[in-house]
C-alpha positions in Angstrom: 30.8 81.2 87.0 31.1 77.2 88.3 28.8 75.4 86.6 27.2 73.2 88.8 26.8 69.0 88.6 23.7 68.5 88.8 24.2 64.8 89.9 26.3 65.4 92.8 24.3 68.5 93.8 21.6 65.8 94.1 23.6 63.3 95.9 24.6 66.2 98.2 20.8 66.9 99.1 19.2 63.8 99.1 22.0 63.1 101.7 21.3 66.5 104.0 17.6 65.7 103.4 17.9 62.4 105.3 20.2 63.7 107.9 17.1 65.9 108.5 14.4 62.8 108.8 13.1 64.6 105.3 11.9 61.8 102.5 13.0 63.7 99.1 10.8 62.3 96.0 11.7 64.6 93.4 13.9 66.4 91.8 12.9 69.9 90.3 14.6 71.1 86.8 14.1 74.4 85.5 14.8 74.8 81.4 18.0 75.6 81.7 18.9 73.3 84.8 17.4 70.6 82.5 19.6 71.4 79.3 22.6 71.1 81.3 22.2 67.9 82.8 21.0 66.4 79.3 24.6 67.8 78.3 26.1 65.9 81.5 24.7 63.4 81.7 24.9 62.2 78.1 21.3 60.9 77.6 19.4 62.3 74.9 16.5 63.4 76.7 13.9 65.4 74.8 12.3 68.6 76.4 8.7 68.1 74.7 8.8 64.4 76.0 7.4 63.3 79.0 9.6 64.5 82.3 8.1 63.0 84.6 10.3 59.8 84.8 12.4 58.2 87.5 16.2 58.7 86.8 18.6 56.1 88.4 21.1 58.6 88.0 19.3 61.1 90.0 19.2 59.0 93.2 16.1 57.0 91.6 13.6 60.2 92.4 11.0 61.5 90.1 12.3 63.7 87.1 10.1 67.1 87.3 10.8 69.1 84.7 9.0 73.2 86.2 8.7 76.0 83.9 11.1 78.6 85.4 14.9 78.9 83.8 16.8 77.7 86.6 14.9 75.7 89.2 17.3 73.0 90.5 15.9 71.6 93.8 15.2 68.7 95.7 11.9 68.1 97.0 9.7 66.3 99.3 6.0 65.5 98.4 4.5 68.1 100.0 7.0 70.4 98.2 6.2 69.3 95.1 2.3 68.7 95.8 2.5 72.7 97.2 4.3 73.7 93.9 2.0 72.3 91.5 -1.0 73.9 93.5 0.5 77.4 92.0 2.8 76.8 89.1 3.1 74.4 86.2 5.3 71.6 86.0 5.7 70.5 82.4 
């Protein structure tokens, strides 16, 4: 299995996103999704501190940490604003 960059998966989006006149403002992390780019991204994040952050090195979006195990996505507003009407984000 390829583990996936979470960075450039993100670049990759955000890119496709705007290609499609979509406005991404956040990027989704599940629990696992979120251990792995605290191991690539070398920045001691911790998981009981506050996600909800913007992170320059995910294209300056807002850091939503969702409690599934994987969960990697990029969203728009009314992606997130529909997945929070149904599901927790942490």
């Amino acid at each position: 299995m390829t583990l996936v960059n979470i960075e450039q998966y993100v670049k990759d989006c955000i890119e496709r996103m705007q290609q499609e006149d979509q406005t991404p403002v956040a990027v989704m992390l599940g629990h696992e999704d979120w251990i792995e780019f605290t191991v690539q991204s070398q920045v001691a994040y911790t998981p009981f501190g506050s996600a909800r952050r913007y992170q320059p090195a995910l294209g300056g979006l807002l850091l939503v940490r969702v409690d599934e195990m994987h969960a990697l996505r990029v969203a728009t507003q009314a992606e997130l604003d529909a997945y929070a009407q149904s599901n927790q984000i942490l």
